[in-house]
N, C-alpha and C positions, 0 to 999 in steps of 0.2 A: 251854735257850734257849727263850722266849717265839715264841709262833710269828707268822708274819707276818702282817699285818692285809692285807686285798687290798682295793685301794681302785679302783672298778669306773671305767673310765674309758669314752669312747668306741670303739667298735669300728673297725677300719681302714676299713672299707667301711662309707660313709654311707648311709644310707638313704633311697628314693626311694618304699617303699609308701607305702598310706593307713598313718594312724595305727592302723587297727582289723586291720593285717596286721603290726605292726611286736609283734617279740619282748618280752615283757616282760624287764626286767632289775630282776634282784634289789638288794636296796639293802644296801649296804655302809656304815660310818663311816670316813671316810678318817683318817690320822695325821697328826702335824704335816709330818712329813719324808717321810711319800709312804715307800711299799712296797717295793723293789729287785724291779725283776722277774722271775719264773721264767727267763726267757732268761739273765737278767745272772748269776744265782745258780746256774745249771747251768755257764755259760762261769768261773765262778769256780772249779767243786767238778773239773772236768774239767779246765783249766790246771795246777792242783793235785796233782793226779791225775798228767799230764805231764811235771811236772818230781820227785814220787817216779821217775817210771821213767827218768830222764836220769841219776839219781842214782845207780842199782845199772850197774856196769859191764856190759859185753855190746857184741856185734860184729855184731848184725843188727837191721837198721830195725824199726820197730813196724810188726807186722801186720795185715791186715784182721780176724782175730780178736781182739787184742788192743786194737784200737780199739775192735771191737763192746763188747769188755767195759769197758773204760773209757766208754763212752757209758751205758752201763747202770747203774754203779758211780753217775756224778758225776747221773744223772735221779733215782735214789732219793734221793741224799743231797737233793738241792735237792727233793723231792718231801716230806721230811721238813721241810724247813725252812719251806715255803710254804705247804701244805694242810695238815697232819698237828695233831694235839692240839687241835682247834678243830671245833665240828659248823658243818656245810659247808651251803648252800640248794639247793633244784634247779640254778641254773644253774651254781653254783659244782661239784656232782658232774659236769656236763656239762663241765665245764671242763677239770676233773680228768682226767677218761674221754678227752677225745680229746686233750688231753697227751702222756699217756699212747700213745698210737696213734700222732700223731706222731714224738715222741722213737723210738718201734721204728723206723718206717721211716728215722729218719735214720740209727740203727746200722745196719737190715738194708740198706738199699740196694736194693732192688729192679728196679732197672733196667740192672743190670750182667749183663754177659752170662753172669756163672753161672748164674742161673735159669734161661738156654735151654738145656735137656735135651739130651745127646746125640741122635743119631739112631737110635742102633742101642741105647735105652737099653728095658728090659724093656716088652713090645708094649704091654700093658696101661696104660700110664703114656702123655698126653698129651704131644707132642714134635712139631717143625717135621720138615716132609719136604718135599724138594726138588719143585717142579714139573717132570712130567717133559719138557715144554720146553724148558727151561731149566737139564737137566741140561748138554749140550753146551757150551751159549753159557757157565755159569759153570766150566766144565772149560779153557778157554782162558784163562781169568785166573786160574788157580791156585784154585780155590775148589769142592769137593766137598762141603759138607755145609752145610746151612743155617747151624747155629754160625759156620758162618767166614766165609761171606757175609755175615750179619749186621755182625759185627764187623769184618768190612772197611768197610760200607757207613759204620756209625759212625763208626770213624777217618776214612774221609773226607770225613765234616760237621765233625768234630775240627780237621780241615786247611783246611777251609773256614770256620772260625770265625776261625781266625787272622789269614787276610786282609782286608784292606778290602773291601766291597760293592762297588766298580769295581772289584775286581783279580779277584774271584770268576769263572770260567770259568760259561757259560749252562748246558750239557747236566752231568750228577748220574751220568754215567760209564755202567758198566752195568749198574748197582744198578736204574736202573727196569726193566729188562728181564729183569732175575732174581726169578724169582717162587718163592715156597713157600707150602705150605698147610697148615693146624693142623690133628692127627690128634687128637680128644678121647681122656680117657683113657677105658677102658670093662672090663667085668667080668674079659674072659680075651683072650688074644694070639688067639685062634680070631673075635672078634665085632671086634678092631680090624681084622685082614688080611679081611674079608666088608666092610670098609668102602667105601663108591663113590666112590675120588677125584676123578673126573670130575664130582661135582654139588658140589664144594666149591671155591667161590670165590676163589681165589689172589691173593695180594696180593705186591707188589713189597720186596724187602730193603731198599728205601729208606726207605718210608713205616714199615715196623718200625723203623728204625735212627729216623728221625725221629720218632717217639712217642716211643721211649725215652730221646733225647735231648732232648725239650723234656718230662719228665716234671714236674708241677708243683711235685715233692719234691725235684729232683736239687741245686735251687741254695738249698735252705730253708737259712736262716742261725739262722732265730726259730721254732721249734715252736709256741712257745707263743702266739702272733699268729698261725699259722697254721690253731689252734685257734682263734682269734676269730673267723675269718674264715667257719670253716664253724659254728660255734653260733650269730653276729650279722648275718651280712650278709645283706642285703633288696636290695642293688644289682641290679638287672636284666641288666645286662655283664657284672657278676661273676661271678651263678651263670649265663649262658648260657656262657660260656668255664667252668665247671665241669664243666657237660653235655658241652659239644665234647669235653674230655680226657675225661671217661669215655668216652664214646662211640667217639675213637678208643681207647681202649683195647679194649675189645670185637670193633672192628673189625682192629686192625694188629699187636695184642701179644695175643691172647686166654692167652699164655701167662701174664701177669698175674694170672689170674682162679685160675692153681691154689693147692691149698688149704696148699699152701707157700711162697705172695706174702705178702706185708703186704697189696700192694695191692687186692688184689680186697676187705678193709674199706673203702678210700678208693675204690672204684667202688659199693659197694654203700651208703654212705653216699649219694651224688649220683643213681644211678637205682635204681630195684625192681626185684625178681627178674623180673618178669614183661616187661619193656626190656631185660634183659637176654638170656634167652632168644629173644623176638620178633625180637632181632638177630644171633643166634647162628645161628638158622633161616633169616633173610633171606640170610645166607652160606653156607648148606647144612651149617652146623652143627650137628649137634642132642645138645643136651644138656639133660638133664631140668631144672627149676624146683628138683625134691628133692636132686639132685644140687650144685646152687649153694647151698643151703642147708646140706648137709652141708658141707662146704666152709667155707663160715662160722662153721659150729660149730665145725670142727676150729681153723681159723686164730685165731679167739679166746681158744681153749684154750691150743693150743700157743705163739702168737705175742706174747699178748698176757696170757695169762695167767687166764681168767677162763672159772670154772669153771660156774659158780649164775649164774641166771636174775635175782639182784639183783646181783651184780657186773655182769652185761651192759644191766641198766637204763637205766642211763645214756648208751652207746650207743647202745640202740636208741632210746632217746627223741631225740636229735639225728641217726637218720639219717629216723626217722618226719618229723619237721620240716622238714629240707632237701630231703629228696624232695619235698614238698608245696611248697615257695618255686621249687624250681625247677621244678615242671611249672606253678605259676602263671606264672613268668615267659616260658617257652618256650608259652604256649599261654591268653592273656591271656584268649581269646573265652569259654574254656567258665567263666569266674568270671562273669560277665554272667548277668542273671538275666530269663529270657525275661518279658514282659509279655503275657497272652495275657488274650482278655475272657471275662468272666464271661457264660457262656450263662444266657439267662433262659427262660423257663418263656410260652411263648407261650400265653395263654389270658384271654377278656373276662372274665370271672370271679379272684375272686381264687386268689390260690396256696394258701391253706390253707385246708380243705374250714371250711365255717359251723356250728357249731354249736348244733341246735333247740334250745329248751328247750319241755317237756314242758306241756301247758295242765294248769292246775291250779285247782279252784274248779268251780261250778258253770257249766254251760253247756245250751245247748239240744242236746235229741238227737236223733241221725241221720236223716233224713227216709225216710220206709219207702219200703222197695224193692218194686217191681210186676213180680211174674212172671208168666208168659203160660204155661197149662197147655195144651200140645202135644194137637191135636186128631189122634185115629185116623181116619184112611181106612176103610170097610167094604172088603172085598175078597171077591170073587166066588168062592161053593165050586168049588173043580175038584179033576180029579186030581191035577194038577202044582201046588197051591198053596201046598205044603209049601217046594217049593225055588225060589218064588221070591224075594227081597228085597221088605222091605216098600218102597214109596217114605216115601222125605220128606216129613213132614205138613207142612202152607202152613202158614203164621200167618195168625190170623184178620184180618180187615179195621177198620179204623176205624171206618166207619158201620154201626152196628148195624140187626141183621136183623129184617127185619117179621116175616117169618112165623120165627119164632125156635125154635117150638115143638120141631123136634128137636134144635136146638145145644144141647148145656148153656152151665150161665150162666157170666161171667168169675169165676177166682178173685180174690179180691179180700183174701182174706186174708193 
């Protein structure tokens, strides 16, 4: 099979920068019939895929494993049909790469409340613990462990989705007033239980349950448009609502960020490690810079598959970019290019020293110089004549002397 021709359309989000801020896009030849797109070609190979398995008998619904794997099965095949046997441009590999990342997160799901850790799960390993406030008040409503608070608080946005906005009840139960706090993971169960829970800023099961329910990935239909969106858009709204979900992620789910999420790629895509950490600390979390980075490494590997520093190319080149669009957009001032005056050089004379040139040729010479030979005092023989200073001889007078006879004469030579 001839592989598909990609025929580069407009990105979903329009663009509002200067032209000298807007992405170049690589140029394509379109076909007469237009391309089928990566979306349509995956919903084709994955349907397909669904009714092999309606085909073989059996007495138990499809799995969340077995979805995973069918998501994985019908993104290669359509992977093969769309990019493959054709050399590919820079943006077209970008394209490719975060695809690729999408399509994971749509098998892995990350927002499901399996990623949240047991309580009592090995010390060493990052995991929610109950505020100890708030042990009591969620002990009345059936709910001991963060897990199940969580997941209570969820179902009941679940149940409040259901209803009309006027039928919705104002107060959000007792989910805001049940608080837990993220225990990072750390070398040995001895340096997590030395931890000070009292400087680590507790957040409400709501605002968890609320991050992970408005996750940007939870209702993606189109991976691959969802990929446009983070390689093309320059929209100002768009990437500030990018910032805000990473950022509540950081702050409400920091469970996200282990290096067994998808998502802590799609947070480290939209801010730097150094935003991240700065807001780790502002929570009384602290977790190293190297620590986020190993974490990336791992989740690449394992998650996505990509071992070598040119498989992950392409990646880092589209999170290097979108970090930069969006801290120009969240922080417009520091692009302004200060105008400040040129100090000058205060002096009546010019700035750069004059330079003599040498007299050459014949000239008149120096006019002779008149020295005045220093006349001696006589000084009177004594004992003490030895030690005393002589004085300072005068200079002789202008009008010359009549009786001259003992002055010697001027030198005049």
């Amino acid at each position: 099979m001839s592989p598909a021709a990609i025929l580069q359309t407009a990105p979903a989000c329009s663009s509002t920068a200067s032209p000298t801020e807007q992405t170049p896009r690589s140029p394509a030849t379109p076909v007469s019939n237009g391309p089928a797109p990566f979306d349509d070609i995956f919903k084709a190979k994955f349907f397909q895929i669904i009714d092999e398995f309606k085909e073989k008998p059996r007495f138990q619904p499809l799995t969340a494993t077995e979805r995973k794997a069918f998501i994985y099965r019908a993104y290669a095949e359509a992977d093969e049909v769309f990019f493959a046997n054709r050399e590919l441009g820079e943006y077209e590999q970008r394209m490719r790469a975060m695809t690729k990342v999408f399509y994971t997160i749509l098998a892995e799901e990350p927002w499901t409340d399996d990623y949240i850790r047991p309580h009592d799960v090995e010390r060493k390993l990052s995991r929610f613990e109950m505020h100890k406030d708030s042990v009591e008040l969620a002990a009345k409503h059936g709910l001991h462990t963060p897990r199940e608070a969580i997941a209570a608080a969820r179902q009941h946005l679940i149940n409040l989705d259901k209803l009309d906005p006027k039928d919705r009840p104002g107060p959000r139960g007792p989910f805001d007033d049940i608080e837990v706090i993220y225990i990072p993971g750390t070398v040995s169960s001895t340096a997590t239980n030395n931890i000070n829970r009292d400087t680590i800023y507790p957040v409400s099961v709501a605002s968890v349950a609320h991050t992970l329910h408005t996750h940007i990935c939870r209702d993606m239909t189109e991976p691959y448009k969802m990929a446009e969106k983070f390689v093309y858009c320059t929209d100002t709204e768009e990437l500030l609502k990018l910032r805000k979900f990473a950022c509540d992620v950081v702050d409400y789910t920091p469970h996200l960020l282990d290096n067994d999420n998808v998502s802590l790629l799609l947070v480290l895509l939209i801010l730097a490690r150094s935003d991240i950490t700065r807001r780790f600390e502002a929570n009384g979390i602290r977790i190293e810079g190297s620590t986020i980075s190993h974490r990336r490494a791992e989740c690449l590997k394992t998650k996505i598959g990509w071992r070598t520093a040119d498989e992950r190319k392409p990646f880092d080149n589209v999170s290097t970019d979108l970090q930069t669009r969006v801290k120009n957009a969240y922080s417009p001032v520091s692009r302004t290019h200060r105008t400040t005056r040129k100090v000058t050089r205060k002096s009546a004379g010019p700035a750069t020293p004059t330079m003599t040139t040498p007299e050459t040729g014949f000239f008149a010479p120096p006019k002779p110089f008149i020295a005045f030979k220093a006349f001696k005092v006589p000084q009177a023989a004594g004992p003490d004549s030895r030690s005393q200073m002589p004085s300072t001889p005068a200079l002789p007078s202008a009008a010359p002397q009549q009786n001259g006879a003992d002055q010697d004469a001027m030198d005049t030579s």
